[in-house]
N, CA, C and O of each residue as an XYZ file, in Angstrom:
300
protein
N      35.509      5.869    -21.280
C      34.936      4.534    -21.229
C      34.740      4.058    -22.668
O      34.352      4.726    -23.627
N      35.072      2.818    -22.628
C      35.042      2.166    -24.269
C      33.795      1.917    -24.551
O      32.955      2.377    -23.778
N      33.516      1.426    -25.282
C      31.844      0.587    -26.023
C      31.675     -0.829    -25.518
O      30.522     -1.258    -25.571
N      32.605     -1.632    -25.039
C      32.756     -2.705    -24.438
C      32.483     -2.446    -23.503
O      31.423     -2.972    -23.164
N      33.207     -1.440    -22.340
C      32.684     -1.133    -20.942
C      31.677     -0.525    -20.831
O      31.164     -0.637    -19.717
N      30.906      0.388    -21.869
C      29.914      0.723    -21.273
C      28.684     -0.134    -22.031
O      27.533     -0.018    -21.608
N      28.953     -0.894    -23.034
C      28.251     -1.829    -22.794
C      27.934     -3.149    -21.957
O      26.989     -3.909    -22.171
N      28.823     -3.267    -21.044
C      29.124     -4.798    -20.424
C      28.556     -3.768    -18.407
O      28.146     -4.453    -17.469
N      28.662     -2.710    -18.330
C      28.005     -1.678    -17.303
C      26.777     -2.098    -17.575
O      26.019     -2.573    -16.731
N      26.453     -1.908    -19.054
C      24.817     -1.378    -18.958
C      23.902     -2.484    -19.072
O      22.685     -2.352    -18.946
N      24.728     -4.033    -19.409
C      24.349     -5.330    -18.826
C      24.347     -5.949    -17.685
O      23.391     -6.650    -17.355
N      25.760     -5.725    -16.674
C      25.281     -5.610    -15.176
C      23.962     -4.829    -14.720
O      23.045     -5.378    -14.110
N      23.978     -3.544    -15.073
C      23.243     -2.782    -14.360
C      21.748     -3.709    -14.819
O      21.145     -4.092    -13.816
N      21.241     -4.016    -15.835
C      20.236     -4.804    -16.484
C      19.811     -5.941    -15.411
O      18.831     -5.998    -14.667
N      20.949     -6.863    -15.606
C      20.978     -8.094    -14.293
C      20.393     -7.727    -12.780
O      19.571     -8.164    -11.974
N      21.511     -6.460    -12.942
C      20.841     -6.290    -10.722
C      19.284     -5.658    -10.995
O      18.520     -5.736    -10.033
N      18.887     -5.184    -11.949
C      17.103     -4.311    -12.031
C      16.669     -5.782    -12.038
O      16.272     -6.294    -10.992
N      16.728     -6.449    -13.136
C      16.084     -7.845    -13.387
C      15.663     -9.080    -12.056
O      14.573     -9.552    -11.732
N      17.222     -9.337    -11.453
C      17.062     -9.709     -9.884
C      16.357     -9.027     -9.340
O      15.306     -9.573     -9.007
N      16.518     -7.491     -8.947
C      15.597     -7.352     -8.185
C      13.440     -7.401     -8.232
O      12.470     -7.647     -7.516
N      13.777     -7.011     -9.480
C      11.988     -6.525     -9.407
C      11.617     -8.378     -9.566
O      10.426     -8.689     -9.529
N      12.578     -9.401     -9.719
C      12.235    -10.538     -9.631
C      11.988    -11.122     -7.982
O      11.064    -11.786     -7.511
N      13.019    -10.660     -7.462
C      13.037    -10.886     -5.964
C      11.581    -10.528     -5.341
O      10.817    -11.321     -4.791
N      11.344     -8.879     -5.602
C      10.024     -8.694     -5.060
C       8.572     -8.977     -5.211
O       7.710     -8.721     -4.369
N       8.390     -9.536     -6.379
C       7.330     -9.972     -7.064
C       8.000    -11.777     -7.129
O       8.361    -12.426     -6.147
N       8.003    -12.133     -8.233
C       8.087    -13.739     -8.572
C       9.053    -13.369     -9.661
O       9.263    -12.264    -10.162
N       9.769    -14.919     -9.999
C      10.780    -15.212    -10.734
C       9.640    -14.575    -12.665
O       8.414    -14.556    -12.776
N      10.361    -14.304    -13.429
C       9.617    -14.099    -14.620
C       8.858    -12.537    -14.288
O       8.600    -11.880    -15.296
N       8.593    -12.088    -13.314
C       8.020    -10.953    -13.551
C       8.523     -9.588    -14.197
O       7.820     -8.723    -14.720
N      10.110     -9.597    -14.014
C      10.804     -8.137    -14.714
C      10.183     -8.138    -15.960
O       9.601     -7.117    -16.324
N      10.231     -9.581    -16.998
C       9.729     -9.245    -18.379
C       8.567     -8.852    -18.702
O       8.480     -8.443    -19.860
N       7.628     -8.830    -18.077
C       6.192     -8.267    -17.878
C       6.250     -6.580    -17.507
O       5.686     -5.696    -18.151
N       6.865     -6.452    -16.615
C       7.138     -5.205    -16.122
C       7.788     -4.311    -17.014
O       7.380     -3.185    -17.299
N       9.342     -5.139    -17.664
C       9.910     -4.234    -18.152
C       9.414     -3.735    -19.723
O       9.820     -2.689    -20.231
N       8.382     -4.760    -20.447
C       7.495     -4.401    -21.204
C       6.928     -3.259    -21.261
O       7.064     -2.377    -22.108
N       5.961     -3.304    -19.874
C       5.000     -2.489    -19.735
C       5.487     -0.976    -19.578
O       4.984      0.085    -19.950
N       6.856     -1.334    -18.766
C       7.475      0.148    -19.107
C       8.221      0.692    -20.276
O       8.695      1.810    -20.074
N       8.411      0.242    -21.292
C       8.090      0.515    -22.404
C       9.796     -0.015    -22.786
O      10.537      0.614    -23.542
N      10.069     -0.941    -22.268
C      11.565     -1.431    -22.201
C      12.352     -0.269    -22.114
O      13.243     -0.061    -22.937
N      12.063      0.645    -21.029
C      12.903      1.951    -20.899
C      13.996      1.533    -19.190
O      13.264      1.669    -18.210
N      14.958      1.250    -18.932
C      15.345      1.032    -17.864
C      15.602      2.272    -16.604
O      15.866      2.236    -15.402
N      15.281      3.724    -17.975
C      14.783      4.907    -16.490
C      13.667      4.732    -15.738
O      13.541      5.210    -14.610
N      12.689      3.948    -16.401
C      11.378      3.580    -15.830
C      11.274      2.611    -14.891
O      10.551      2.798    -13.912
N      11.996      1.411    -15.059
C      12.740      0.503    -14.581
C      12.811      1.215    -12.950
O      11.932      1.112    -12.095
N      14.146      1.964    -12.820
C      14.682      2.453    -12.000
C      14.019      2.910    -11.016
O      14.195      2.659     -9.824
N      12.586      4.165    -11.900
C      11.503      4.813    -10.798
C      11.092      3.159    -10.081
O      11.237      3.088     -8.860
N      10.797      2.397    -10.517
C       9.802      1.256    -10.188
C      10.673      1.050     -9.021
O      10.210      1.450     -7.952
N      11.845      0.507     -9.006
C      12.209      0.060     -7.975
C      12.228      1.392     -6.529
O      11.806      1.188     -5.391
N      12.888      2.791     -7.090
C      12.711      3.327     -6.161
C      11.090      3.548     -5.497
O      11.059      3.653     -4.271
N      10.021      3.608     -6.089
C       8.623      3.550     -5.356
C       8.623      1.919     -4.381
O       8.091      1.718     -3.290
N       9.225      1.178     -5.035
C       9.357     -0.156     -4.421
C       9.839      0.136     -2.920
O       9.227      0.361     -1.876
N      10.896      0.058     -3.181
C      11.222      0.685     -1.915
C      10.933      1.456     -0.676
O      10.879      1.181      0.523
N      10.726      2.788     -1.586
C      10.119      3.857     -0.509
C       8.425      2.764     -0.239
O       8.492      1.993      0.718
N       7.694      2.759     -0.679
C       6.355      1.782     -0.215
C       6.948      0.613      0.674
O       6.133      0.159      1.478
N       8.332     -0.021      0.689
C       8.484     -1.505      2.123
C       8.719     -0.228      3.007
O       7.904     -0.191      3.928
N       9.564      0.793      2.997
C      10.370      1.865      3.529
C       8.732      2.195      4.737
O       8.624      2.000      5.948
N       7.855      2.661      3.869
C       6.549      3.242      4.428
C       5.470      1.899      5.244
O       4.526      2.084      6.011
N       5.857      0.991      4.897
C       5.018     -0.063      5.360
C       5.955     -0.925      6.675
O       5.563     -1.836      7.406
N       7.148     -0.320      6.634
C       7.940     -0.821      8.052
C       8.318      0.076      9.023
O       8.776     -0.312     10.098
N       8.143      1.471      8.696
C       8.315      2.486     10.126
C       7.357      2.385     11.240
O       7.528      2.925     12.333
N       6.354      1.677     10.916
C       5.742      1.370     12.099
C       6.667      0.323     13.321
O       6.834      0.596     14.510
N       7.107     -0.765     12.663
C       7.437     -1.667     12.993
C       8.839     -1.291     13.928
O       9.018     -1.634     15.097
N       9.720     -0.537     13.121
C      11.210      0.092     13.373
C      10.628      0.973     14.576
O      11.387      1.001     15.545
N       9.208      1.840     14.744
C       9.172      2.478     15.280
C       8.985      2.000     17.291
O       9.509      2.397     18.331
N       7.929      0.960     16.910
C       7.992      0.006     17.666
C       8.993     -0.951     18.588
O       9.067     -1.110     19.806
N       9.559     -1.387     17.729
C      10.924     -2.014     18.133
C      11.932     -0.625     18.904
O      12.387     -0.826     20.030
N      12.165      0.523     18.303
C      12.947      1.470     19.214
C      11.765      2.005     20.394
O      11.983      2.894     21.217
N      10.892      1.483     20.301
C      10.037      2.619     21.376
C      10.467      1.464     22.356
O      11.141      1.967     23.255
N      10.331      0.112     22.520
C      10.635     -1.131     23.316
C      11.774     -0.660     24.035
O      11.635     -0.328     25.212
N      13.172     -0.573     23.322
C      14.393     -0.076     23.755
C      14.772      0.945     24.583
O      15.783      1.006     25.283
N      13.512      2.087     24.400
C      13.833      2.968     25.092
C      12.391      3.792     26.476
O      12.355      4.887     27.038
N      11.687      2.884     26.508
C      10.752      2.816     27.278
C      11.581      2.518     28.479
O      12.528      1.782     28.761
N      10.651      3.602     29.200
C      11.296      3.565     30.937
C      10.655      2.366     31.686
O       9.507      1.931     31.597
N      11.614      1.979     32.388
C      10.795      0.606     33.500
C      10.021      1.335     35.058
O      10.124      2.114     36.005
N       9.501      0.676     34.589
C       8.673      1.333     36.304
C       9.231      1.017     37.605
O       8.692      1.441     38.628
């Protein structure tokens, strides 16, 4: 990989972290965030995966629900 490609990678990859932690919070928030994590984008990365796993943990109820509906016997 050249210096062009893996620099022009490591600006996509920048963009999709940026969209996202913007998506989940508000527009402007990555730069706050990515501050606070010390402009490290491994840190970055944990953030989104806890992001995740926490909607992940706050919707198995819901998923659980919805399949229990599906497969509940009729009387």
């Amino acid at each position: 990989m050249t210096d062009e490609e893996r620099k022009a990678l490591q600006e996509e990859s920048f963009q999709i972290v940026k969209e996202t932690i913007d998506a989940f919070f508000n527009e402007g928030a990555f730069e706050e965030i990515y501050e606070d994590a010390g402009k490290s984008m491994l840190i970055l990365f944990t953030v989104i995966e806890k992001i995740g796993e926490f909607i992940y943990s706050k919707t198995a109820g819901e998923r659980n629900e919805k399949r229990a509906s599906y497969t509940k016997k009729k009387k």
